[in-house]
Backbone as a chain_set.jsonl record, in Angstrom:
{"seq": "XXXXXXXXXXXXXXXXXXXXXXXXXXXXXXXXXXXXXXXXXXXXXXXXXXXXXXXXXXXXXXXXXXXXXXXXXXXXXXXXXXXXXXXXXXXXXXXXXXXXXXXXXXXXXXXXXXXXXXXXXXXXXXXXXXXXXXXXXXXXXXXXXXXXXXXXXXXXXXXXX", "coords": {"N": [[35.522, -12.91, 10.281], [32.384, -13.496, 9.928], [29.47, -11.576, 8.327], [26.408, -11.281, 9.168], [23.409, -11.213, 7.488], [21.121, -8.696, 6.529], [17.995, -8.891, 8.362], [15.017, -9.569, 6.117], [12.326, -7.481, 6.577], [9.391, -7.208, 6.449], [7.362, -4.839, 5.393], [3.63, -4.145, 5.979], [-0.042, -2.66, 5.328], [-1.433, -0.463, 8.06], [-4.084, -0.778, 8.441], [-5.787, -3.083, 9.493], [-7.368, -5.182, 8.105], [-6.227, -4.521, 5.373], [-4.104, -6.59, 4.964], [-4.972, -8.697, 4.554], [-5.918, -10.063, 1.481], [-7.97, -11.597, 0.211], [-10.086, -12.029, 2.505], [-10.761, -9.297, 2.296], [-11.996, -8.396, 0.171], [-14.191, -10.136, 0.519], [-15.477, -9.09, 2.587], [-16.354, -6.522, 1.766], [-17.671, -7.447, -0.677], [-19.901, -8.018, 0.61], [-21.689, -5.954, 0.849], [-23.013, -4.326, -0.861], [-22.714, -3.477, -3.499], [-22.079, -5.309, -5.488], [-19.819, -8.024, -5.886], [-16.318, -8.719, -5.529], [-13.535, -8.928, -7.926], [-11.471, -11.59, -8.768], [-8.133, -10.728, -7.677], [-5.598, -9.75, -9.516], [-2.164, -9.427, -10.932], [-0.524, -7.117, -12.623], [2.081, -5.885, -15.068], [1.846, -3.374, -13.745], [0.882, -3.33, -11.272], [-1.558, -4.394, -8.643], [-4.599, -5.31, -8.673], [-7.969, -5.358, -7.918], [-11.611, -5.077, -8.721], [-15.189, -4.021, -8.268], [-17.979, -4.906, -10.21], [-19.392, -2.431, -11.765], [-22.465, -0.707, -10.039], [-25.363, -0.211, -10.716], [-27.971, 2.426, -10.152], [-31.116, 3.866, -9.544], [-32.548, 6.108, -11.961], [-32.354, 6.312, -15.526], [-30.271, 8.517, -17.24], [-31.493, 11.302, -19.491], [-29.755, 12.45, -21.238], [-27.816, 10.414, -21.901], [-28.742, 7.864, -21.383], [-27.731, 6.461, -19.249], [-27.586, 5.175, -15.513], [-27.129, 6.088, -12.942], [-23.714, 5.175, -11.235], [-22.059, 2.743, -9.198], [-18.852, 1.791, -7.932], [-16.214, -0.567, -6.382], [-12.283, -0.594, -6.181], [-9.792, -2.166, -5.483], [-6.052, -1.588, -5.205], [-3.056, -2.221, -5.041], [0.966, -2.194, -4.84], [2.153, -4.591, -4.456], [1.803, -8.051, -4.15], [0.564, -9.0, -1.734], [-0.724, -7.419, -0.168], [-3.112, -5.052, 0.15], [-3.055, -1.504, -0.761], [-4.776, 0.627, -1.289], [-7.684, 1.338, -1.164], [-10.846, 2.516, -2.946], [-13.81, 3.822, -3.937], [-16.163, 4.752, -6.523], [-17.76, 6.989, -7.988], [-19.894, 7.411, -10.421], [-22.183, 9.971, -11.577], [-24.227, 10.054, -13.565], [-27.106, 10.357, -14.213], [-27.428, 13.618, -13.651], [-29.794, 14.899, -12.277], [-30.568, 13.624, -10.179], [-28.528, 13.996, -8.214], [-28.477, 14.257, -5.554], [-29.532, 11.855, -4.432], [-27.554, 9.523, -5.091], [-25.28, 10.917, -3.679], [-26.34, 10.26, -1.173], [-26.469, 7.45, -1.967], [-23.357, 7.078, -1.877], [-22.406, 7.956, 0.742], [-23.968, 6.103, 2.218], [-22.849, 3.743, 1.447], [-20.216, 4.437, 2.204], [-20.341, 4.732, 4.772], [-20.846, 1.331, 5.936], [-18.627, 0.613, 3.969], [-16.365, 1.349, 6.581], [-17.125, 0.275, 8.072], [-16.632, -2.153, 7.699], [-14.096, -2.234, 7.124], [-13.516, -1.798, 9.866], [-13.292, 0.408, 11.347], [-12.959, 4.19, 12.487], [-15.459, 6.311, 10.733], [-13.75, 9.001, 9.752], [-14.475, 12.846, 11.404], [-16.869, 15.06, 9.769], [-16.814, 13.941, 7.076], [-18.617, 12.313, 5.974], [-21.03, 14.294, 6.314], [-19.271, 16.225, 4.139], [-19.555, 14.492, 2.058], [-22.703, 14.738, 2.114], [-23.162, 17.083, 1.101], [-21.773, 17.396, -1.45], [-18.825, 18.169, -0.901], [-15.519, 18.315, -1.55], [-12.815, 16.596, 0.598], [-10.516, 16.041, 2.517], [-8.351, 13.698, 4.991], [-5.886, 12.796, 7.401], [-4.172, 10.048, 9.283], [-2.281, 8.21, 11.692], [-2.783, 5.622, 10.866], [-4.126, 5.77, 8.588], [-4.851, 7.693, 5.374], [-7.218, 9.682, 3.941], [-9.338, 10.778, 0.924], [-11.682, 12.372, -0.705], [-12.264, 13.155, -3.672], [-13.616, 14.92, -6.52], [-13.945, 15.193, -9.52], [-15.162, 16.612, -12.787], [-16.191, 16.318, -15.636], [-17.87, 15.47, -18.208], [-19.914, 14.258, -16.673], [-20.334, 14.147, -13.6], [-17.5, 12.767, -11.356], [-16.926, 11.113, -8.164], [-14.286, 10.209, -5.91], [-13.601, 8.449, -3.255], [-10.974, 7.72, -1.869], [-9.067, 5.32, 0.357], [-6.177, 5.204, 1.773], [-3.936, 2.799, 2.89], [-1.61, 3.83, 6.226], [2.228, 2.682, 5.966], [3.166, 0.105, 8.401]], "CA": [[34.255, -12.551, 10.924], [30.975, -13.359, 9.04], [28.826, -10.587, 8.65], [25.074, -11.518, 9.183], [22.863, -10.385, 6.393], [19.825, -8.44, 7.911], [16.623, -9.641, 8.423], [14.231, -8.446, 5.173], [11.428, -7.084, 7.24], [7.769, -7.144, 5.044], [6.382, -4.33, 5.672], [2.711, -3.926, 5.779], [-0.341, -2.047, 5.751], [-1.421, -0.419, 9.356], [-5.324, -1.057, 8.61], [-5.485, -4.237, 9.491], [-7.765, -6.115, 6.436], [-5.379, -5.057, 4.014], [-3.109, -7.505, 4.928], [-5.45, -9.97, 3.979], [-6.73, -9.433, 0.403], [-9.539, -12.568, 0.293], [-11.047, -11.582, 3.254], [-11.281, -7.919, 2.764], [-12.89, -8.691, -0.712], [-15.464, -11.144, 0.845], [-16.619, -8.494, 3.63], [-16.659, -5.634, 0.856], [-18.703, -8.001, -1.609], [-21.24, -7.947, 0.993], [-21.842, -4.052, 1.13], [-24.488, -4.611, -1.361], [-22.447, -3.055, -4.711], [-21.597, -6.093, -5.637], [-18.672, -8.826, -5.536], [-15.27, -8.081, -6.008], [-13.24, -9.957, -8.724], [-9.957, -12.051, -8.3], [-7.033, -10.239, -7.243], [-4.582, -9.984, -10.013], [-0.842, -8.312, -11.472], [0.245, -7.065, -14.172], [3.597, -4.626, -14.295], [1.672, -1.469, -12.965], [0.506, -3.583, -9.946], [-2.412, -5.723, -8.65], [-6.082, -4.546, -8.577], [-9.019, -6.269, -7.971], [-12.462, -4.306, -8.797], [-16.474, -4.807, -8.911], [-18.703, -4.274, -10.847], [-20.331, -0.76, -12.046], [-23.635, -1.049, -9.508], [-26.428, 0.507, -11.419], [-29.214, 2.601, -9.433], [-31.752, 5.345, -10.224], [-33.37, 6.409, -13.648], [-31.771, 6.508, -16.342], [-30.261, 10.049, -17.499], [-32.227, 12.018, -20.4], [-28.809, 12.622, -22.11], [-27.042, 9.045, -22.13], [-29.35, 6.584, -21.626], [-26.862, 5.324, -18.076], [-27.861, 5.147, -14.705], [-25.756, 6.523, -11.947], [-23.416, 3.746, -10.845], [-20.709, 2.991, -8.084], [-17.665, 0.606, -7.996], [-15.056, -0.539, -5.55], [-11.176, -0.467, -6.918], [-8.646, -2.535, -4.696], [-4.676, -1.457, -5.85], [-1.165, -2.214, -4.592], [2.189, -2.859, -5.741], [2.253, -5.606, -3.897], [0.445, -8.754, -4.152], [-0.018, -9.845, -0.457], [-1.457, -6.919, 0.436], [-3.95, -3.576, -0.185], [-2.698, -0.426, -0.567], [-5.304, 1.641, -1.172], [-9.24, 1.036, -1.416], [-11.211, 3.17, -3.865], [-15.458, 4.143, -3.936], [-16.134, 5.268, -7.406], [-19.437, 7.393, -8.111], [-20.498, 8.015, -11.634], [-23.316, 10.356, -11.62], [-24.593, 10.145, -15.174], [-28.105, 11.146, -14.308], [-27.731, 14.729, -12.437], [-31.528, 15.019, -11.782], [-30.756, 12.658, -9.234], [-27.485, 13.827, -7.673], [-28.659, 14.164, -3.998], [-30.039, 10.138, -4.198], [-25.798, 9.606, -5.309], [-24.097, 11.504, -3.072], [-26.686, 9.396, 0.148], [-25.697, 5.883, -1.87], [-22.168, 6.682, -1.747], [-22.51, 8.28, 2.163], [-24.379, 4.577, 2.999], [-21.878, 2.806, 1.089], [-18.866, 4.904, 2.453], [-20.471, 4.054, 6.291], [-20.748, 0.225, 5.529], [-17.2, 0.337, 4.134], [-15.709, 1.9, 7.192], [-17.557, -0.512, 9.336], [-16.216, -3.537, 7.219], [-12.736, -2.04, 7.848], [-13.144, -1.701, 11.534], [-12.59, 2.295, 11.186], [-14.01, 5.268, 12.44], [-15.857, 7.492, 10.266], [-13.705, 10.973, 10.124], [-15.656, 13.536, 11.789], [-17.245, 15.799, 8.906], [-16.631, 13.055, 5.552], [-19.923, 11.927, 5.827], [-21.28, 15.893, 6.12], [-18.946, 16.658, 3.153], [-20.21, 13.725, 1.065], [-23.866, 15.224, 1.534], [-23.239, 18.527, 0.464], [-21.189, 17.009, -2.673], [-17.818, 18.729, -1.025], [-14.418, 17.606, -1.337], [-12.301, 16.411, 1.4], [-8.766, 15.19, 3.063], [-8.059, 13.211, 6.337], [-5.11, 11.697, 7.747], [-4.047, 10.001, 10.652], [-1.072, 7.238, 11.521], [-3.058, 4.452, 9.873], [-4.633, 5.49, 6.98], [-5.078, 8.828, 4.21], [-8.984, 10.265, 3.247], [-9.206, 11.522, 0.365], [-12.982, 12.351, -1.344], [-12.545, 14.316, -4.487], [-14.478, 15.212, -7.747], [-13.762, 14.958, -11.083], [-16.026, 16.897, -13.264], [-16.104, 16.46, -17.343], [-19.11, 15.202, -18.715], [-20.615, 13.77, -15.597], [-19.479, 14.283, -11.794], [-17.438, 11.512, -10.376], [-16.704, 11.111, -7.285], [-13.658, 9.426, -5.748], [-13.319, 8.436, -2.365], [-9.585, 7.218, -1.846], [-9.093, 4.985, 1.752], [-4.815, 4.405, 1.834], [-3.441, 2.754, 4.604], [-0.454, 3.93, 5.74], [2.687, 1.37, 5.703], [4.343, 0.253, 8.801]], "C": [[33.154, -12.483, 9.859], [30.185, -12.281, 9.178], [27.571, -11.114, 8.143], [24.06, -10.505, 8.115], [21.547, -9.866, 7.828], [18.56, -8.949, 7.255], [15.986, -8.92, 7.22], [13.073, -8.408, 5.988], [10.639, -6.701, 6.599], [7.454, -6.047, 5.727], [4.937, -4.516, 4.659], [1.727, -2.481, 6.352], [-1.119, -1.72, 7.309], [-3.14, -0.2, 9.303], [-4.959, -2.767, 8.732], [-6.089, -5.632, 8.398], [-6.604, -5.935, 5.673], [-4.374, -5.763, 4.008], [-3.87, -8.895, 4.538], [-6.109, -9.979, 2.733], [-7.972, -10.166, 0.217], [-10.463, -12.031, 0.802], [-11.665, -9.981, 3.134], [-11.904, -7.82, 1.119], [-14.428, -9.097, -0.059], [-16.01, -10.116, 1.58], [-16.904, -7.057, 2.466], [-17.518, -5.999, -0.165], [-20.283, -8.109, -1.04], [-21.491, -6.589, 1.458], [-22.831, -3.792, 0.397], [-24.214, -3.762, -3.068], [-21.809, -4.028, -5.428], [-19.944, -7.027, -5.564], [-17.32, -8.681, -6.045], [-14.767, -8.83, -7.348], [-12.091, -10.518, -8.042], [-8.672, -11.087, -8.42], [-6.132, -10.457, -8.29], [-3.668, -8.971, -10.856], [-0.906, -8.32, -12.557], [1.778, -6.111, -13.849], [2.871, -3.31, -13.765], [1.234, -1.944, -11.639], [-0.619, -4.605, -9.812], [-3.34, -4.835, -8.276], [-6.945, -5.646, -8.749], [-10.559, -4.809, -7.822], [-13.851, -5.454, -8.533], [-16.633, -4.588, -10.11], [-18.965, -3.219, -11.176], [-22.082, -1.301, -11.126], [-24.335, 0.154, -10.252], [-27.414, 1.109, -10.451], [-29.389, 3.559, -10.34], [-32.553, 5.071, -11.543], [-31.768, 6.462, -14.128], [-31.62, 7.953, -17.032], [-31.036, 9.918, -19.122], [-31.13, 12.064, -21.178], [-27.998, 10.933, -22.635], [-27.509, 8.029, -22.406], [-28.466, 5.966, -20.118], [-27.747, 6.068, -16.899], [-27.072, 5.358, -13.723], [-25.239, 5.17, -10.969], [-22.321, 4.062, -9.657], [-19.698, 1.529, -7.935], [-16.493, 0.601, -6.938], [-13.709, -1.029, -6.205], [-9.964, -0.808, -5.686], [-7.418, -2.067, -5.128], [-3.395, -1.78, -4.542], [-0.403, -2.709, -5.441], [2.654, -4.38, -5.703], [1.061, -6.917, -3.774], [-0.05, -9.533, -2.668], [-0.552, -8.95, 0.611], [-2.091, -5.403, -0.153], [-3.472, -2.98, 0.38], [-3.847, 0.51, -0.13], [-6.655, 0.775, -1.903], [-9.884, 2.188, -2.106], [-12.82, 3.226, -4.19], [-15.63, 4.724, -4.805], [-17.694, 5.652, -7.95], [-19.23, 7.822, -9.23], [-21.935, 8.778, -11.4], [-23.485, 10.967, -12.941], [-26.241, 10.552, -15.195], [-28.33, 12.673, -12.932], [-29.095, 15.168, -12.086], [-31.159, 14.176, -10.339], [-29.268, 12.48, -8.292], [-27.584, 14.05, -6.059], [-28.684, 12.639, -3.766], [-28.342, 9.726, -4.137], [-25.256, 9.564, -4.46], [-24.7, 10.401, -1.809], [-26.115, 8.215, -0.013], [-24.246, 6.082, -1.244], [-21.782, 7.003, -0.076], [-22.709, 6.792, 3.055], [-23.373, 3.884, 2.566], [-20.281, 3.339, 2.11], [-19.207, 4.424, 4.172], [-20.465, 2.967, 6.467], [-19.275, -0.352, 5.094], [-16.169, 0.31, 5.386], [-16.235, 0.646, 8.32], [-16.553, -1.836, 8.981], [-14.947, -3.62, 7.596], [-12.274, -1.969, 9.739], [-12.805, -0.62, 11.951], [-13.637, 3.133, 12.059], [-14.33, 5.978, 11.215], [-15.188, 8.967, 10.435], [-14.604, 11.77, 10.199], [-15.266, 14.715, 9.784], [-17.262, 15.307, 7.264], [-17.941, 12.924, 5.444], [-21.013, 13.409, 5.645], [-20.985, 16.659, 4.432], [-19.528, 15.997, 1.498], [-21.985, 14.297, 0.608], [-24.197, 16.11, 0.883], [-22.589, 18.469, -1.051], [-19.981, 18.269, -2.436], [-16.818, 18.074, -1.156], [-13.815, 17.677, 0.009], [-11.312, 15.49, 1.855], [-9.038, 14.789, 4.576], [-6.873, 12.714, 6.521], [-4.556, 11.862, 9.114], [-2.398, 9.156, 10.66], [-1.443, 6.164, 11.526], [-3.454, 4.655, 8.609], [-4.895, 7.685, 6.398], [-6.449, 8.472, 3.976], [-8.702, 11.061, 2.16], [-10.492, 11.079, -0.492], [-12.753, 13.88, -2.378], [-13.197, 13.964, -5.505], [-13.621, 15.509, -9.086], [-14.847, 15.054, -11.945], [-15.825, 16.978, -14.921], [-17.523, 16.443, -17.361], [-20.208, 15.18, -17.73], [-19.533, 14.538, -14.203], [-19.105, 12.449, -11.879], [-16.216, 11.703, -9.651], [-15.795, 9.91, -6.898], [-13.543, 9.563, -4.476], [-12.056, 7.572, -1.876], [-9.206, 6.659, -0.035], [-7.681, 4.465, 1.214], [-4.418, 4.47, 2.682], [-2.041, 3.221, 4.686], [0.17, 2.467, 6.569], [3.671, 1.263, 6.777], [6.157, -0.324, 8.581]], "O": [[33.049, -11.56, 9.052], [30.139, -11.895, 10.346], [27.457, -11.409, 6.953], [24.075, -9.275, 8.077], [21.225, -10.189, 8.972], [18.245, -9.276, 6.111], [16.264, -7.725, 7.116], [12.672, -9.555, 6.189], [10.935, -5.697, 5.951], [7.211, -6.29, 6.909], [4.838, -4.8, 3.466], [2.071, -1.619, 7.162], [-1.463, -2.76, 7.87], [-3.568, 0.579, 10.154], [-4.082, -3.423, 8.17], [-5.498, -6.655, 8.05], [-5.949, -6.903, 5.285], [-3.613, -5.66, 3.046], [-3.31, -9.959, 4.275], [-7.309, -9.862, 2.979], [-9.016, -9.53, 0.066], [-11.459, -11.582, 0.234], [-12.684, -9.548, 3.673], [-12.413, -6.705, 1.004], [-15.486, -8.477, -0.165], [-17.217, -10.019, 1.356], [-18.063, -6.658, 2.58], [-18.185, -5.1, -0.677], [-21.351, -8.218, -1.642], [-21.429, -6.339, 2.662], [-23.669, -3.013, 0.852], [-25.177, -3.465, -3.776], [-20.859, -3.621, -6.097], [-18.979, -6.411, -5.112], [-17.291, -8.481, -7.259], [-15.682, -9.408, -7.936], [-11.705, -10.1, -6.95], [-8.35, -10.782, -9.568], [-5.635, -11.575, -8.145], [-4.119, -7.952, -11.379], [-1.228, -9.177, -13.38], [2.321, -5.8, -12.789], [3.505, -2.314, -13.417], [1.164, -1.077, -10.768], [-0.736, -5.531, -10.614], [-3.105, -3.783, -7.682], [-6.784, -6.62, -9.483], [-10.515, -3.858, -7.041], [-13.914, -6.683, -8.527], [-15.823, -4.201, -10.952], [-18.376, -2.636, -10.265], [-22.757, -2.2, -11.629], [-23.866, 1.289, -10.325], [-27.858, 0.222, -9.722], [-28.728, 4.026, -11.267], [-33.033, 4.021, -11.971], [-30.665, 6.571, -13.593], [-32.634, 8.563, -17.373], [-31.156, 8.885, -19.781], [-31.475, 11.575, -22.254], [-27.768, 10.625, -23.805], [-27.132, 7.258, -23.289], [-28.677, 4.763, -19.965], [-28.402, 7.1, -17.047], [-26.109, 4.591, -13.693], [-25.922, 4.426, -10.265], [-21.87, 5.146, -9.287], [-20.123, 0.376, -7.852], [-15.888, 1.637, -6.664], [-13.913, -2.02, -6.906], [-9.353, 0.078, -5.088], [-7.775, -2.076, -6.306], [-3.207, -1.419, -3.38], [-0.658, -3.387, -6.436], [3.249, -5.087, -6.516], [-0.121, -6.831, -3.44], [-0.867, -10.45, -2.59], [-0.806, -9.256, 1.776], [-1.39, -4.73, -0.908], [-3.197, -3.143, 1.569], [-3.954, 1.047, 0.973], [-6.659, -0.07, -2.799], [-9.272, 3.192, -1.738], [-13.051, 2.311, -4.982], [-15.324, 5.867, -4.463], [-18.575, 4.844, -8.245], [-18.361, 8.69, -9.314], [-22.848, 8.054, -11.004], [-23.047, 12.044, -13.346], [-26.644, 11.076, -16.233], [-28.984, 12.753, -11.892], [-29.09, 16.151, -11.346], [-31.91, 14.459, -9.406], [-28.866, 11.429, -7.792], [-26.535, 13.963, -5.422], [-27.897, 12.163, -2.947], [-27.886, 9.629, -2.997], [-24.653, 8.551, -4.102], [-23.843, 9.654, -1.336], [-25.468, 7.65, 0.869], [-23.901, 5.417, -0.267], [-20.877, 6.319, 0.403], [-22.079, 6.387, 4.032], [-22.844, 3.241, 3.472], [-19.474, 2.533, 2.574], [-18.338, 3.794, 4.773], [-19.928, 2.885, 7.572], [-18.762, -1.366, 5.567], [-15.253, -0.512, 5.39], [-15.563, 0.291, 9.288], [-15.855, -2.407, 9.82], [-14.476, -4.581, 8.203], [-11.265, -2.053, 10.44], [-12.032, -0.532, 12.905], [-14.813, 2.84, 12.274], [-13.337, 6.294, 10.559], [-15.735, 9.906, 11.014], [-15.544, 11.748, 9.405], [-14.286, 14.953, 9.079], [-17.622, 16.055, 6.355], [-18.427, 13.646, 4.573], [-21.782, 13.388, 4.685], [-21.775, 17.29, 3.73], [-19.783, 16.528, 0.417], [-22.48, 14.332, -0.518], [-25.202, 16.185, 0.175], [-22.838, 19.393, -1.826], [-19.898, 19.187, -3.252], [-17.037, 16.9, -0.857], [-14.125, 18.648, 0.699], [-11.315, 14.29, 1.579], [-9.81, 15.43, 5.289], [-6.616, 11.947, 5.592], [-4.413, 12.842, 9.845], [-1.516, 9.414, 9.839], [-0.715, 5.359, 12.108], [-3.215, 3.91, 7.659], [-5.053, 8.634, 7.166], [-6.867, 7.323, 3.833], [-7.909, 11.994, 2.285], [-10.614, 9.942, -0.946], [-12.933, 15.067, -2.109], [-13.477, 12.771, -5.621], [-12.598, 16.185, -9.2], [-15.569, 14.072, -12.114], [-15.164, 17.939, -15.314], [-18.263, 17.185, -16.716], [-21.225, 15.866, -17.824], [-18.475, 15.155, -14.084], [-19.754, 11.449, -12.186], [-15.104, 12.123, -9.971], [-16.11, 8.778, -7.265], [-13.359, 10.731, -4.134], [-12.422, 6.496, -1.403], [-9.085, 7.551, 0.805], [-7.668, 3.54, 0.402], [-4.285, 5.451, 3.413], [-1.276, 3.166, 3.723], [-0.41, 1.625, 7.255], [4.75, 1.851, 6.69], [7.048, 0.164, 9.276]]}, "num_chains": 1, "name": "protein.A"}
């Protein structure tokens, strides 16, 4: 009696872009923080980033301009794990202007994904609070990281069915 191997069954993620990594570059390059790069591994995984988008003045202490970046990752290369909104605020004179980019950017993302907005993220982002969500597609997670500067991470991971 042969015994039938079993099927290997891919899982993926249960947002539905990140199963496509091109496309969910191309609609994130047009969000207006610029264009992603090419998708590629190394042994810790596959990441594709932008740019650093520059706005604002320039801080009194540094000489930088408060910036924001998007940070694709998975283990896997045929599909996104986890999406990533990265706020440097290097001039705090100007951390209300910040916290609205990354609020417009974080509503623009969510659209690109085809998502709702969790009630109160967008609230928490204005007030510069932290905050968790999860559902049975995807993990929220908007926290802070304070040294030198504030920066702000807004963490979108889908989960995997």
């Amino acid at each position: 009696l042969a015994i039938k191997p079993k099927k290997n069954i891919m899982k993926k993620p249960k947002i539905e872009i990140f199963n496509n990594v091109n496309e969910l570059k191309t609609v994130l390059s047009k969000n207006g923080i610029g264009a992603l790069r090419d998708w590629r591994g190394d042994e810790l995984g596959w990441l594709s980033s932008s740019e650093y988008f520059s706005f604002g003045s320039k801080s009194d202490i540094k000489g930088i301009r408060n910036n924001l970046a998007y940070y694709l990752e998975s283990s896997q290369n045929t599909f996104v794990k986890e999406l990533k909104i990265i706020l440097n605020i290097n001039n705090s004179k100007e951390k209300k202007q910040a916290l609205s980019k990354l609020k417009t950017i974080t509503q623009k993302t969510f659209k690109s994904l085809s998502l709702e907005v969790p009630n109160g993220l967008l609230t928490n982002i204005s007030k510069g609070k932290e905050f968790q969500y999860g559902n049975k597609y995807f993990f929220i997670k908007l926290e802070l990281n304070k040294s030198k500067i504030e920066t702000w991470k807004l963490t979108i991971e889908s989960q995997i069915d």
